[in-house]
C-alpha positions as CSV (number, residue, x, y, z in Angstrom):
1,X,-5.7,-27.1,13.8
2,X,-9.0,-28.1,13.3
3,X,-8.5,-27.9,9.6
4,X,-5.4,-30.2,9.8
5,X,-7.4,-32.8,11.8
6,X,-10.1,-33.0,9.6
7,X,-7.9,-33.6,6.4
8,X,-5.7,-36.0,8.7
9,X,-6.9,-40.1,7.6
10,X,-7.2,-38.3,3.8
11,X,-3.2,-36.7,4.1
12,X,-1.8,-39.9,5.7
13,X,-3.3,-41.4,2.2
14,X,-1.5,-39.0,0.1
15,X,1.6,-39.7,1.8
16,X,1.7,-43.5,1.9
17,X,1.7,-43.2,-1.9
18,X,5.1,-41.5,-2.1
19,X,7.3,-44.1,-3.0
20,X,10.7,-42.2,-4.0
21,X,13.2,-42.5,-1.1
22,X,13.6,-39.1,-1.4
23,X,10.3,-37.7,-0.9
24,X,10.1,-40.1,2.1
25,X,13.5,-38.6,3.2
26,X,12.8,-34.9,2.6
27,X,9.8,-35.6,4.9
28,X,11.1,-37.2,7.8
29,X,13.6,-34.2,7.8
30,X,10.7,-32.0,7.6
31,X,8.8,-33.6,10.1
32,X,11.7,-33.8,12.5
33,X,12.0,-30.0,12.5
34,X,8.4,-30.0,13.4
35,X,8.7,-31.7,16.2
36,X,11.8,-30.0,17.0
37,X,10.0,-26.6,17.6
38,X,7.0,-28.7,19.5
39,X,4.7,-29.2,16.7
40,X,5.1,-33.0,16.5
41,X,0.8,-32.9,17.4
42,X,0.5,-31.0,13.9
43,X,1.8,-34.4,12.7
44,X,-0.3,-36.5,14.1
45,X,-3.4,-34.7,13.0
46,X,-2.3,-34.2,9.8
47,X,-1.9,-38.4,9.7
48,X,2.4,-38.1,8.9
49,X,3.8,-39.6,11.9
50,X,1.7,-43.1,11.0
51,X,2.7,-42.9,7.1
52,X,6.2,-42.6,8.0
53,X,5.6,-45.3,10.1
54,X,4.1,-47.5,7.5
55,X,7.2,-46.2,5.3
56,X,9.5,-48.0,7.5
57,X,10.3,-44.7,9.7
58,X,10.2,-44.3,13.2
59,X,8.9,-41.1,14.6
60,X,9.2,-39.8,18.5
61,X,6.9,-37.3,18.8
62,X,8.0,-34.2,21.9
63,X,7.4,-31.3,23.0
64,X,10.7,-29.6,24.3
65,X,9.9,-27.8,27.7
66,X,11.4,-24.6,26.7
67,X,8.9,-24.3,23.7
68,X,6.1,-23.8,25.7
69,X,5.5,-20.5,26.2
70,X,5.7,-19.9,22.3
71,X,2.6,-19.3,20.3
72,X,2.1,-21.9,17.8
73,X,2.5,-19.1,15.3
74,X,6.2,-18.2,16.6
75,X,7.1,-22.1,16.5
76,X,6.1,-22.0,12.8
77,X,8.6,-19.6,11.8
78,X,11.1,-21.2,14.3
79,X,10.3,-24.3,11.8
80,X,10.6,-22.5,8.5
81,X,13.6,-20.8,9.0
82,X,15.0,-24.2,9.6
83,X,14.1,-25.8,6.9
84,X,15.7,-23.6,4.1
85,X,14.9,-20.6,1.4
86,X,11.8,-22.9,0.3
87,X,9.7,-22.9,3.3
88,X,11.2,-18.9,4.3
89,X,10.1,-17.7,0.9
90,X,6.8,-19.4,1.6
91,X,6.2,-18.1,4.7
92,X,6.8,-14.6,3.5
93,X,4.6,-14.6,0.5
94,X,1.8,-16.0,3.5
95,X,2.8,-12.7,5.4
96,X,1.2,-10.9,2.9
97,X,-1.8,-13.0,3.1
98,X,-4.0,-11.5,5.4
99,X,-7.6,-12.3,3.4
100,X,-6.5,-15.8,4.9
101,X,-4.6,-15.7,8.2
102,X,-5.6,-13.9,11.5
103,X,-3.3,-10.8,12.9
104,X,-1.6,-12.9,15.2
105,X,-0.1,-15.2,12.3
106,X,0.1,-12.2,10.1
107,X,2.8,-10.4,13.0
108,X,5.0,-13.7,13.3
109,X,5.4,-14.5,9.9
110,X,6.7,-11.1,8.9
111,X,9.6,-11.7,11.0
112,X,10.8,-13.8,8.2
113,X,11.3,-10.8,5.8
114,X,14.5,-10.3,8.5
115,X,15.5,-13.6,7.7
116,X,18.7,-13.9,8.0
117,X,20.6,-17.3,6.5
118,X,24.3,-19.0,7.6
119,X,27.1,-18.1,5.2
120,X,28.2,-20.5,3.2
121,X,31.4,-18.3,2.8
122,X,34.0,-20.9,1.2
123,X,32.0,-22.7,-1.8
124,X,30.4,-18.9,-2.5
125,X,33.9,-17.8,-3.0
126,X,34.8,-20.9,-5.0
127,X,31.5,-20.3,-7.6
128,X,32.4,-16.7,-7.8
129,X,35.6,-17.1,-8.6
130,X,34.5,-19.6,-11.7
131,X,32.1,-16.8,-12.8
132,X,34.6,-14.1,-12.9
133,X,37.3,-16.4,-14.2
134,X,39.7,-15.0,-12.0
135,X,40.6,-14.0,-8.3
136,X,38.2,-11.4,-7.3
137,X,40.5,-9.8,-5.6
138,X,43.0,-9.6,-8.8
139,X,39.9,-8.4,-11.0
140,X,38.8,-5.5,-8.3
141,X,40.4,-2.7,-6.9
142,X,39.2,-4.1,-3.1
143,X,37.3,-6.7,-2.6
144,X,36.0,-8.0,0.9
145,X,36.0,-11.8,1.7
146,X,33.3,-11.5,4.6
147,X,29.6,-11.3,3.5
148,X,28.3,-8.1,4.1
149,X,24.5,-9.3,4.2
150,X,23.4,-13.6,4.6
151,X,19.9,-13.9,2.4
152,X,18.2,-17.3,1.8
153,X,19.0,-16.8,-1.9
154,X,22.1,-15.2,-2.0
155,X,25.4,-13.8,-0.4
156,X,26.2,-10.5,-1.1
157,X,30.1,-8.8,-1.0
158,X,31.6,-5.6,-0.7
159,X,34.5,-4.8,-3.8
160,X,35.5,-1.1,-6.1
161,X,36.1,-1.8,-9.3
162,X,39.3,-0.1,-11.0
163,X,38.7,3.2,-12.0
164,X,39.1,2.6,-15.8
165,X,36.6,0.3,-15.9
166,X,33.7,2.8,-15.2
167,X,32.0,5.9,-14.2
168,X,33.8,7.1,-10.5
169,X,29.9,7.2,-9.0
170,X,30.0,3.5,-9.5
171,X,33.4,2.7,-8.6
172,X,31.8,0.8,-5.0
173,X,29.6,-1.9,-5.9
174,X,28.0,-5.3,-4.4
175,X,28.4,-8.6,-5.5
176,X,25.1,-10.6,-5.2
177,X,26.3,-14.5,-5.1
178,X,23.9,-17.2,-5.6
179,X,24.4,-19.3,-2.8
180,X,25.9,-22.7,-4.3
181,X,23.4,-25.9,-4.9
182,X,20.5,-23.8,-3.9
183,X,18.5,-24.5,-7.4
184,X,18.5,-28.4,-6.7
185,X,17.4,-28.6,-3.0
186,X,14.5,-25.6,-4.3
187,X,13.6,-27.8,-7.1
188,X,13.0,-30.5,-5.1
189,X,11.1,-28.7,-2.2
190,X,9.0,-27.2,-4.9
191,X,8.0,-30.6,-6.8
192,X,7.0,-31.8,-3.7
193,X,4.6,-29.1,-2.5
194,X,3.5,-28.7,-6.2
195,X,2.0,-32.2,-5.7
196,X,0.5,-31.6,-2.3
197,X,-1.1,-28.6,-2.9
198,X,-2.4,-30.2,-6.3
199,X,-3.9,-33.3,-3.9
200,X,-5.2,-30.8,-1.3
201,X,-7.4,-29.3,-4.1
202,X,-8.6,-32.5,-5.7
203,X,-9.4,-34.0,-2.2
204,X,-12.4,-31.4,-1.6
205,X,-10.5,-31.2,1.8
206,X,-11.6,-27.6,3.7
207,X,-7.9,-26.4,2.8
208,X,-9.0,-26.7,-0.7
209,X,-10.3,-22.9,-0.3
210,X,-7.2,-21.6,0.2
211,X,-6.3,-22.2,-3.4
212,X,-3.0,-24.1,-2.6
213,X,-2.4,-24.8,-6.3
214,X,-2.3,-21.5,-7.2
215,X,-0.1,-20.7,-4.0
216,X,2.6,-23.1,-4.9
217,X,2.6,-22.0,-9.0
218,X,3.1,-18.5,-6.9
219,X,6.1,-19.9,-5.0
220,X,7.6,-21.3,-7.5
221,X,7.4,-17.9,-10.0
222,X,8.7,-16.0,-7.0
223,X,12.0,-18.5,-6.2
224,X,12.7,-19.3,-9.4
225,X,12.7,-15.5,-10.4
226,X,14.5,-15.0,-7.8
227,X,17.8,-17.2,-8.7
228,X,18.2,-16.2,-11.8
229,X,19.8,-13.0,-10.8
230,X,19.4,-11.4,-14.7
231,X,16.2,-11.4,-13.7
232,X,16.6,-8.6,-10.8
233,X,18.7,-7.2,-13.2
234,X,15.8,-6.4,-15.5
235,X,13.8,-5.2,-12.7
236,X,16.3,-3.1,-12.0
237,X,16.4,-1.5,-15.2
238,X,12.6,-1.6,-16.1
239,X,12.1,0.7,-12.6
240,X,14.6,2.8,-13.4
241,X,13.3,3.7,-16.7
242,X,9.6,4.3,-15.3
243,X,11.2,6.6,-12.5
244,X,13.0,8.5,-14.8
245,X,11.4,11.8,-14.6
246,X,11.4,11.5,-10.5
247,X,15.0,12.5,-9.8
248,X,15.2,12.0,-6.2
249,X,14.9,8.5,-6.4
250,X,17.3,6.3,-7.5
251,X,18.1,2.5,-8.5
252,X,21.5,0.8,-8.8
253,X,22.9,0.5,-11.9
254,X,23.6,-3.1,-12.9
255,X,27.5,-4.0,-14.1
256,X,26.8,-6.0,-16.5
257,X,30.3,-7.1,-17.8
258,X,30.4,-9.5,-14.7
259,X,26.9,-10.3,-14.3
260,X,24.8,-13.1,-15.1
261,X,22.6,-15.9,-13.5
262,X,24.4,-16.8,-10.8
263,X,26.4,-13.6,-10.1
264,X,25.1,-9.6,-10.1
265,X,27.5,-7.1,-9.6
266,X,25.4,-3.8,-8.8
267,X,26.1,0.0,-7.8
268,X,26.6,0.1,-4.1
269,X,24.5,2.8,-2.6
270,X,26.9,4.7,0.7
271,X,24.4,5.3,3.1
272,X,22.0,4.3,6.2
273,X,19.1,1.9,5.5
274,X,15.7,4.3,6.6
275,X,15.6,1.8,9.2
276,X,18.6,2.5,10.9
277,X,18.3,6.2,10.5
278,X,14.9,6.6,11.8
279,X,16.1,5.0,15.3
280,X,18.9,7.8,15.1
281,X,19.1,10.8,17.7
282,X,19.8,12.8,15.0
283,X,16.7,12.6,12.1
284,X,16.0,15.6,10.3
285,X,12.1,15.6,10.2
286,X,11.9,18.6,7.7
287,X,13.8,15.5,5.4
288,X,11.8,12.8,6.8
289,X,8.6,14.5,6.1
290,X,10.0,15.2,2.1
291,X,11.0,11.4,2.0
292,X,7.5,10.2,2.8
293,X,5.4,12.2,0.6
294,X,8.3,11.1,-2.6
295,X,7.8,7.5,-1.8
296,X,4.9,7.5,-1.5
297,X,4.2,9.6,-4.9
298,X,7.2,7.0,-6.6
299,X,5.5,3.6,-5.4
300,X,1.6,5.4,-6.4
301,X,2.7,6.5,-9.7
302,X,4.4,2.7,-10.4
303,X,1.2,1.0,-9.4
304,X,-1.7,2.7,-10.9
305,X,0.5,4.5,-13.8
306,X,3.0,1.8,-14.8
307,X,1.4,-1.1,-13.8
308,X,5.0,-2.9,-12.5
309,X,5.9,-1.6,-9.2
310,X,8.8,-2.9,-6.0
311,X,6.9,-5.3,-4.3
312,X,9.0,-5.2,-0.9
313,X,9.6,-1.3,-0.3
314,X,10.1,-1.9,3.5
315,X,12.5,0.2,5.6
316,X,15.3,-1.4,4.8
317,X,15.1,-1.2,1.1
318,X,15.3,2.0,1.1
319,X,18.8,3.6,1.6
320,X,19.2,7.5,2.1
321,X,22.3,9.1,0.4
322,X,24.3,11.6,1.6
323,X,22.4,14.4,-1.2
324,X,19.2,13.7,0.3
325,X,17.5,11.0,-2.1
326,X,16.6,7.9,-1.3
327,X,17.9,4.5,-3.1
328,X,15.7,1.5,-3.8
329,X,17.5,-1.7,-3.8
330,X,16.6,-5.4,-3.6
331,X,14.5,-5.6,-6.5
332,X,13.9,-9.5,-6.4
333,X,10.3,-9.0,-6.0
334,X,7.9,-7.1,-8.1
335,X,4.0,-6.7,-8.6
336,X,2.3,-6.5,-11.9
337,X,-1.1,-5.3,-12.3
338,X,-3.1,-5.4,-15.4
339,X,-4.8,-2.2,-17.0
340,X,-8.2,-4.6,-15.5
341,X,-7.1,-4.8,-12.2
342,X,-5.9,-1.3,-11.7
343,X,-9.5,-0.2,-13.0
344,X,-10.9,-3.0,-10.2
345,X,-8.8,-1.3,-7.1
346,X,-9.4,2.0,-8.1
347,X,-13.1,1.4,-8.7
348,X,-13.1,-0.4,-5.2
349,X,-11.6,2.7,-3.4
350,X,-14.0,5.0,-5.2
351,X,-16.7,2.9,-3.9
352,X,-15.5,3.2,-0.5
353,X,-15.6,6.8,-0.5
354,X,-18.7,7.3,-2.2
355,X,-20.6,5.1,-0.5
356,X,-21.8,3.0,-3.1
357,X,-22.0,-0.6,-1.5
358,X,-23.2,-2.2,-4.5
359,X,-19.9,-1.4,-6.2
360,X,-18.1,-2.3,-3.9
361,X,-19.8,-5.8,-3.0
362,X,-19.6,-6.3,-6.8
363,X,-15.6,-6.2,-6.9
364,X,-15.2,-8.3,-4.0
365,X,-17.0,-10.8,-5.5
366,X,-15.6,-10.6,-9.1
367,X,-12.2,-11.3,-7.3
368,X,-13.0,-14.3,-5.4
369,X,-12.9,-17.5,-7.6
370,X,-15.6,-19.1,-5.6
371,X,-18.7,-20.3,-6.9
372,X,-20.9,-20.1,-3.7
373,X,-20.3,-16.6,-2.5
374,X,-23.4,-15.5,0.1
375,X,-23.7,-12.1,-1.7
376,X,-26.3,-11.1,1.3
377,X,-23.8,-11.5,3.9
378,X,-20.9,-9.9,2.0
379,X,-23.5,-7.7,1.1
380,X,-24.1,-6.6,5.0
381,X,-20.7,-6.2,5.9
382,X,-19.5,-4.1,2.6
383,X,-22.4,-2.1,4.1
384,X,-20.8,-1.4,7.5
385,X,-17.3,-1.2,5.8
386,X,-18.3,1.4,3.8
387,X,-20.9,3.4,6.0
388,X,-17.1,3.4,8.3
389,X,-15.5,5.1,5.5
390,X,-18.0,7.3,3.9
391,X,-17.6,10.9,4.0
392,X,-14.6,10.9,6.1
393,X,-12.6,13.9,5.5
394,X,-9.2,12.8,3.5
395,X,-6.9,14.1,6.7
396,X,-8.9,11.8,8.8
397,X,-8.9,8.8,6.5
398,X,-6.4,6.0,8.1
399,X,-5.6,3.5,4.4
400,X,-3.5,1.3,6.6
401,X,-6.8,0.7,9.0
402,X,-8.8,0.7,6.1
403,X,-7.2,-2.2,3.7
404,X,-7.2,-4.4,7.0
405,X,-10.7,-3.8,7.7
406,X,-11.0,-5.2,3.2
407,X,-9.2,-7.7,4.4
408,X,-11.5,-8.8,7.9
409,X,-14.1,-8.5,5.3
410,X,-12.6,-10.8,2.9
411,X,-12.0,-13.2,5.8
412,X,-15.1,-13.0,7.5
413,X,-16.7,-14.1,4.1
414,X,-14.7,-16.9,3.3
415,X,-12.7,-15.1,-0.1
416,X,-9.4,-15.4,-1.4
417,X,-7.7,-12.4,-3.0
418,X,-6.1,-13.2,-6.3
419,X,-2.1,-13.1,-6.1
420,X,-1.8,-9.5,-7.5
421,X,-4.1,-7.6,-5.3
422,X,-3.1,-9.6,-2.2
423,X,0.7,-8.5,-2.8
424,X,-0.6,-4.7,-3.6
425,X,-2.7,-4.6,-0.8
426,X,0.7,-5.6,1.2
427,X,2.5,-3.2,-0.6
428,X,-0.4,-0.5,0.4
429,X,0.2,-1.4,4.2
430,X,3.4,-1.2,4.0
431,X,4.0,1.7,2.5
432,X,1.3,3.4,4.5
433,X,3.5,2.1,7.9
434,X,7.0,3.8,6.7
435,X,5.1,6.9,5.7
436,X,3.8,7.6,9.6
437,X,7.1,6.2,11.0
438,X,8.7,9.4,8.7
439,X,6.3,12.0,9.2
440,X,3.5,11.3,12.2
441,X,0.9,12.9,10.4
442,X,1.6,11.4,6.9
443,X,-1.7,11.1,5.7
444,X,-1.4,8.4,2.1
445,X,-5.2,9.6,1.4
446,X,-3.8,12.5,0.4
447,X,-1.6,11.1,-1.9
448,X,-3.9,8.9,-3.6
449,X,-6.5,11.1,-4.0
450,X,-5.0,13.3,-6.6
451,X,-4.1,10.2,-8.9
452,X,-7.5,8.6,-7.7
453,X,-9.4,11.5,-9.0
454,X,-7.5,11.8,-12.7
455,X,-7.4,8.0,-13.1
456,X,-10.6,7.4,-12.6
457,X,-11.5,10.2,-15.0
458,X,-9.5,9.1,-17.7
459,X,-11.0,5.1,-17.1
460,X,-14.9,6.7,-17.2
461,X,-14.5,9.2,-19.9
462,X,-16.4,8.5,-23.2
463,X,-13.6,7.7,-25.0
464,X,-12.0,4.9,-22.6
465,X,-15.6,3.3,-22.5
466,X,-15.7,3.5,-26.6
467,X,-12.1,1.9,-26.8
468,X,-12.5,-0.6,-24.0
469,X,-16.0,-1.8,-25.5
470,X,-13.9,-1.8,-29.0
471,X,-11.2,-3.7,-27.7
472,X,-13.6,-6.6,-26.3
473,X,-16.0,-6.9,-29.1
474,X,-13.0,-7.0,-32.3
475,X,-11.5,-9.9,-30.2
476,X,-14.3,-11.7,-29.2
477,X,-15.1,-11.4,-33.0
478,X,-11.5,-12.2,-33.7
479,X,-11.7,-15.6,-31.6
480,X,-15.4,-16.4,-32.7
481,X,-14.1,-18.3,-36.2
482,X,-11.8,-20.5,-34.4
483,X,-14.2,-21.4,-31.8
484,X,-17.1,-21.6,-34.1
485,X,-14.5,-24.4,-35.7
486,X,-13.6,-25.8,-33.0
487,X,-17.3,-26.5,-32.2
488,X,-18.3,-27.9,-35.4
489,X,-15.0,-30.6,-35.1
490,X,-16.5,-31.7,-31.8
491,X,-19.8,-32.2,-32.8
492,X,-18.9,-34.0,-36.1
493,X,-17.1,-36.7,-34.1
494,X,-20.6,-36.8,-32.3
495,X,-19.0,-36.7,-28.7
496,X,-19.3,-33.6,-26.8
497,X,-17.3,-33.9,-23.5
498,X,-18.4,-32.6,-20.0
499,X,-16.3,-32.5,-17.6
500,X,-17.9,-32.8,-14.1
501,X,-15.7,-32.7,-10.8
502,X,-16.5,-34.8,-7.9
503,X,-13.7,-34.0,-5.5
504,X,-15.1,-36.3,-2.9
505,X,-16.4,-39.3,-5.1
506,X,-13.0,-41.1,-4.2
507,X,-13.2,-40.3,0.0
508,X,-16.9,-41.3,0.0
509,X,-16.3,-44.7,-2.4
510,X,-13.8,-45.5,0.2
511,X,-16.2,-44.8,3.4
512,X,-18.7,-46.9,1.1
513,X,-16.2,-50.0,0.7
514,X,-15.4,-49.8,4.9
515,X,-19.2,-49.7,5.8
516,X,-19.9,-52.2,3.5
517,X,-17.2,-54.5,4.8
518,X,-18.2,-54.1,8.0
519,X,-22.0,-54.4,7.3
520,X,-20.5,-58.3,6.1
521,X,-18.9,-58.8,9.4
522,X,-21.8,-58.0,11.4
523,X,-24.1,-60.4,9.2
524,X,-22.0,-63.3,9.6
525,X,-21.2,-62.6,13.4
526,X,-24.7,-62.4,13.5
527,X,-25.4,-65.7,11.5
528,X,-23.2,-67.4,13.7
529,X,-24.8,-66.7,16.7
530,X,-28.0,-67.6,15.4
531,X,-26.4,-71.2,14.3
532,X,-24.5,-71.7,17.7
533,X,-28.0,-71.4,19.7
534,X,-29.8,-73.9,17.3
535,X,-26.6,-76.3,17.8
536,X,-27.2,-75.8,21.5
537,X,-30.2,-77.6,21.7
538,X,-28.8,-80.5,19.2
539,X,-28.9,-83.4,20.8
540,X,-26.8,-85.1,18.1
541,X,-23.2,-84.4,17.5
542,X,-20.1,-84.6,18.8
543,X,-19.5,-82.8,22.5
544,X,-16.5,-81.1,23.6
545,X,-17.0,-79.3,27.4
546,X,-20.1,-81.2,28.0
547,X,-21.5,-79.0,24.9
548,X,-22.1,-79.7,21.2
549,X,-18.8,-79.1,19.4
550,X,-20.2,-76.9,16.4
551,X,-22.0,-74.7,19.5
552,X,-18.6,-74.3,20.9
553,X,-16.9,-73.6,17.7
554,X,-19.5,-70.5,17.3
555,X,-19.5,-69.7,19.5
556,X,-15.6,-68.4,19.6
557,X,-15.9,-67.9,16.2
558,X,-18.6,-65.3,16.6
559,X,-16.8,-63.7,20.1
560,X,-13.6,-63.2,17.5
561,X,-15.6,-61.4,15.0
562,X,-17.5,-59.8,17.0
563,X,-14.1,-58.1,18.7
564,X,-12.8,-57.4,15.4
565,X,-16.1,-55.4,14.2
566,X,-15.5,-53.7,17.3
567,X,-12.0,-52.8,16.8
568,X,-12.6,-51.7,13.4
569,X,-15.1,-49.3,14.4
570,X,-12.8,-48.1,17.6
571,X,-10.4,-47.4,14.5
């Protein structure tokens, strides 16, 4: 809040220069559904309610009764889930982000990964019916007209496809519809925050170090991956491929005769989500206790091995068959690590458990983009991290506890994970959670450490240090021509350019203009009242009130700007 009220006068700027009746439109529905949920003081400290004013929009700002008792957290995901897949998918990529948010925010936003949307069941039939090209019902065996699930993104159905036109293990399958006119209202949500997240990083407000640039390009790879439905489909099959040799996991295979960008028709896994069979009476712990140490070993092997792994592997991703293995679905969002960062995490975790501080500290600060990092005080509380950590027997070692005490750190110290690590370290907690809810004494330490220990001898041996060296100096040899070109062009013209950024040049030239306007007032309020007591003792002149008439006249002339300078600086 405090943030919101410092950045408020410099906001209601940005907003008075949106001049498209949509973008004036889309916001007073937005900041109706603020108020709605009893946030409407948000608004006025983040200067909307008096640009919508000056728009031509009237704003009553309330709080309902009822709301109360809510946290402001809980009233922000009352607020998202209102306003659409947009702001849901936003709030759950900001679940992940606990480098930036407090517990408390962390907890309510993570409701939104249960988000669950209105059908839309009529036009959803209408589009999937012109993607077929047919009756669904006609083209399938059995096809059911009900949603099965309600996403932000998509509707998904229930049909069997005839027997002839594939394997009998496939015969039930899903049909994953796109909900209709979703890409135009995401579009425009995502133009809009583009540019306010740009203005919030060229304004030097304190919201600047949350990187909101990069956040939107984030939110906008993540939706627009997300609609286009081939895209899961190549998830789908660049998973199963890397989890070919571990035969008790499984991914749905993709139909793709009726597939395509709005429309994936996908194996239907029979079985209980390992949400819904963990609350069971009757849960087989011998199984449960298998399940967790194959996840775990499928989701390791995918991050540090492959590189691409399932970016949402909660409880209810996960479906248990009736032979025992477990099926992975919902592949909309992935992670990608680089062969870099992998070498970063892995070095970070072996820095934890050796106790080398300096290591650590030093990969901490490598991933924060900020320029003024206090290495001492990071420094200090890598210290006390680590000396936490450090020699702790494997059983003992709680990862879950761990990456949250990385991420007070991070937090304490005013650093931003990049995108990657923040989603593995999600991933990390995650899968750490569903581990202990299947076996209590699921220890992931134990997991790790086996691939921990042959990674990190493969990254330190003499001849990954050879080729990685190699690899850096042919292409910075590679790119030193061009640049060497590049440099010569530029100083031929005889003008080299610098770019230097002054984010708050423009705030301080307008505080500069105010003061100086004011400083104006004050002299001539001030000359006035100078002139009116010389005209006092005039003896010449005309007289109005038994007074000399140019007295007078300063005399209110000086009262009126002396109440305006006033009133300014009330303002």
């Amino acid at each position: 809040m405090a943030l919101m009220a410092r950045s408020g006068h410099a906001l209601g700027v940005l907003l008075e220069s949106l001049h498209a009746p949509r973008d004036v439109a889309r916001l007073h529905q937005i900041s109706k559904v603020f108020m709605r949920h009893g946030l409407g003081e948000v608004l006025q400290r983040l200067g909307v309610i008096s640009a919508l004013r000056r728009a031509g929009t009237a704003l009553k700002v309330e709080r309902m009764a009822e709301l109360e008792e809510l946290s402001t957290p809980e009233r922000l995901v009352r607020v998202l889930e209102e306003l659409g897949p947009t702001f849901v998918k936003l709030g759950q990529i900001l679940a992940g982000r606990s480098d930036m948010l407090p517990p408390e925010w962390i907890q309510a936003l993570e409701r939104l990964q249960e988000h669950v949307a209105d059908g839309d069941g009529e036009s959803a039939l209408a589009q999937l019916r012109e993607d077929l090209g047919g009756d669904p019902s006609e083209i399938f065996s059995s096809f059911e007209s009900e949603p099965i699930a309600c996403g932000s993104i998509a509707l998904v159905y229930a049909a069997e496809l005839p027997s002839a036109t594939q394997g009998v293990d496939a015969r039930p399958v899903v049909l994953k519809v796109r909900r209709p006119g979703i890409v135009s209202a995401v579009e425009a949500d995502l133009t809009w925050l583009a540019r306010f997240a740009d203005w919030l990083e060229r304004s030097g407000s304190e919201l600047a170090r949350y990187r909101p640039r990069a956040l939107s390009r984030q939110l906008a790879r993540s939706l627009r991956a997300e609609l286009d439905l081939r895209e899961e489909a190549r998830h789908l099959g660049r998973l199963r491929s890397a989890l070919a040799g571990e035969p008790e996991i499984v991914l749905p295979r993709v139909i793709e005769r009726y597939s395509g960008e709005r429309l994936l028709v996908m194996q239907r896994f029979m079985g209980p989500s390992l949400g819904s069979w963990l609350v069971g009476e009757d849960v087989d712990r011998a199984l449960a206790r298998h399940l967790a140490r194959v996840g775990a070993d499928a989701i390791l092997h995918l991050v540090f091995r492959v590189g691409f792994y399932h970016a949402d592997p909660h409880p209810g991703n996960v479906i248990l068959l009736q032979d025992g293995r477990m099926g992975l679905i919902d592949a909309g969002m992935v992670g990608r690590l680089s062969e870099r960062r992998r070498r970063e995490v892995l070095e970070l975790i072996a820095a934890a458990a050796q106790g080398r501080v300096d290591l650590a500290t030093s990969v901490l600060a490598t991933w924060s983009a900020a320029l003024d990092v206090d290495l001492d005080g990071l420094e200090t509380d890598v210290r006390a991290f680590v000396e936490r950590y450090h020699d702790l027997p494997l059983a003992e070692l709680d990862v879950g506890a761990m990456l949250r005490d990385v991420q007070d750190v991070l937090r304490d110290n005013d650093l931003i994970l990049p995108e990657d690590v923040a989603m593995l370290l999600k991933v990390f907690v995650t899968l750490d959670g569903l581990g202990r809810r299947l076996d209590p004494d699921f220890v992931m330490a134990t997991r790790l450490e086996p691939i921990l220990r042959d990674l990190l001898g493969e990254l330190h041996s003499p001849q990954a240090l050879l080729g990685r060296a190699w690899s850096a100096g042919r292409g910075a040899l590679a790119e030193l021509p061009r640049d060497l070109a590049l440099l010569r062009r530029v100083l031929r013209r005889g003008r080299l350019p610098i770019e230097v950024d002054l984010n708050d040049l423009e705030r301080f030239s307008q505080a500069l203009a105010r003061g100086s306007d004011r400083l104006t007032l004050g002299i001539v309020t001030s000359a006035l009242i100078v002139g009116t007591a010389i005209a006092l003792d005039a003896g010449t002149g005309p007289r109005a009130l038994g007074v000399n008439a140019f007295a007078l006249l300063g005399f209110v002339s000086s009262t009126l700007l002396g109440l305006v300078l006033i009133w300014n600086r009330r303002r």
